[in-house]
N, C-alpha and C positions, 0 to 999 in steps of 0.2 A: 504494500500500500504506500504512495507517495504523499509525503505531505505538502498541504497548500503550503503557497508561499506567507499567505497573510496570516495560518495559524503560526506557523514562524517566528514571523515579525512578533505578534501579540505575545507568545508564549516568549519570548526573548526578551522582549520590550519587560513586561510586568517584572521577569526573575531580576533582570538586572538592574532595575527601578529599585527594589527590595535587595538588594544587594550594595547599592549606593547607600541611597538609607541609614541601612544597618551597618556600614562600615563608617558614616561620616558622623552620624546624629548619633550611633550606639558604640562608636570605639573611639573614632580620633576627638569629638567634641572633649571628650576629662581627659585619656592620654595623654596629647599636647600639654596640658597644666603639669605633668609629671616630669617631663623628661626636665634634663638640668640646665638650668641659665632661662628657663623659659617665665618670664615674669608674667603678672595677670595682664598688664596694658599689651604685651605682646601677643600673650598668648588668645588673648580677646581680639587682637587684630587680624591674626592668623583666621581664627573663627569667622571673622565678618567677611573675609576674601574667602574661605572654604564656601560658607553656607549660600552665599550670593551665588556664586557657581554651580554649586549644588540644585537650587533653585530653577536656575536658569536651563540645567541638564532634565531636570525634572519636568516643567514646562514643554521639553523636545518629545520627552516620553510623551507626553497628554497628545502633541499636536500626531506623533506615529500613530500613537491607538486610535485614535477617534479614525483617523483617513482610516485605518482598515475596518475600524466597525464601520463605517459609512460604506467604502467602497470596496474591500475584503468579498472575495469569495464565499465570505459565510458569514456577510451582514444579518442574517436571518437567525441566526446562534447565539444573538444579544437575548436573554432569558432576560426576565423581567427582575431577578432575583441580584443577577450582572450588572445590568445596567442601576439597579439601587445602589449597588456598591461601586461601580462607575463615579456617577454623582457624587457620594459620601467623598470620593477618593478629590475630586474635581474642587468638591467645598471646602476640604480640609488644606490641599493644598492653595485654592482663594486666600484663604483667611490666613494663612503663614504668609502669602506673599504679600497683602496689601493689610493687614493688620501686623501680626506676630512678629515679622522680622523686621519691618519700618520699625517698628518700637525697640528691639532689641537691640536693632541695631544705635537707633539715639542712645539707649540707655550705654550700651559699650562704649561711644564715640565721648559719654560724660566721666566713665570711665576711664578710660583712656588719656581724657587729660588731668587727670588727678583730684577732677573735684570729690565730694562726697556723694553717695547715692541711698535713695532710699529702698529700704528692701520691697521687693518688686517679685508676683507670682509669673511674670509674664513666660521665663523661663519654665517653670513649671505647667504652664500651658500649653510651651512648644512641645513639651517632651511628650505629654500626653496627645496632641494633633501626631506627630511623627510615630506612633506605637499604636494609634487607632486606624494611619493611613495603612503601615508597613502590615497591619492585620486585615484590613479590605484588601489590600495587594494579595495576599495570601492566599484568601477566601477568593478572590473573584481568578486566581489562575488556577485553585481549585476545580473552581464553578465551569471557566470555558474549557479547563482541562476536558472532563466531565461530560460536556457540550458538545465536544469534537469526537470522543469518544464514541457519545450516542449516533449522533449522525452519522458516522461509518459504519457503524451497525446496523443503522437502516439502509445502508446503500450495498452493504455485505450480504444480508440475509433478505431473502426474500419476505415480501409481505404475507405470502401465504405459507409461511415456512411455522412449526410449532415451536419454535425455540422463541422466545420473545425477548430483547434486549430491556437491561434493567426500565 
């Protein structure tokens, strides 16, 4: 059986989406503050050029998945269940780029030049958005996993055949 090229994309696209992620938001973000000679104004500056990038990489993801669910060989495999979690994915990332990380980022930048800051949930916010996104990532490559599966099942097995796919 050959695989479309757009399950590809998608199933590639999502892993390594969740793979960013979890290597920048859940390893390098405390890391960096560890290693030696790294001070908080650096290490926070480091962060604001990481996460910006990050963002930015993220965003490329959003604009590939949509063209294949739009225009994909198997636009018809967006489950209603997917495309909830699509959305959740869409909003969560919204709100980090035009709330969560604008602010984070002023907060770093007061930081940074040495004034005093007030203690701030806003970090605590992000972490929670990035760990509700990377678990819709999860679930919905589950979900099309799942999706592509079935579909070949019904193109494999005949309709009048006694075996019935999950």
């Amino acid at each position: 059986m050959v695989m479309k090229w757009s399950r590809l994309i998608i199933m590639m696209s999502i892993y390594m989406w969740i793979g960013f992620t979890c290597a920048i938001s859940f390893m390098e973000a405390w890391l960096k503050f560890r290693a030696p000679g790294v001070s908080l104004p650096v290490g926070l500056g480091i962060g604001r050029l990481v996460f910006s990038a990050l963002n930015k990489v993220e965003w490329g993801f959003v604009i590939v998945l949509t063209a294949c669910f739009l225009f994909g060989e198997d636009r018809g495999l967006l489950t209603r269940m997917n495309l909830v979690l699509y959305i959740v994915i869409l909003l969560l990332l919204a709100l980090e780029t035009f709330w969560l990380l604008p602010r984070l980022d002023a907060l770093a930048a007061v930081v940074i030049s040495g004034e005093p800051v007030a203690p701030s949930r806003l970090h605590i916010y992000f972490v929670a958005a990035e760990l509700l996104k990377t678990l819709a990532l999860l679930f919905l490559g589950a979900g099309l996993f799942r999706a592509f599966h079935l579909a070949d099942l019904k193109t494999v097995i005949p309709v009048s055949s006694p075996i019935k796919p999950d």
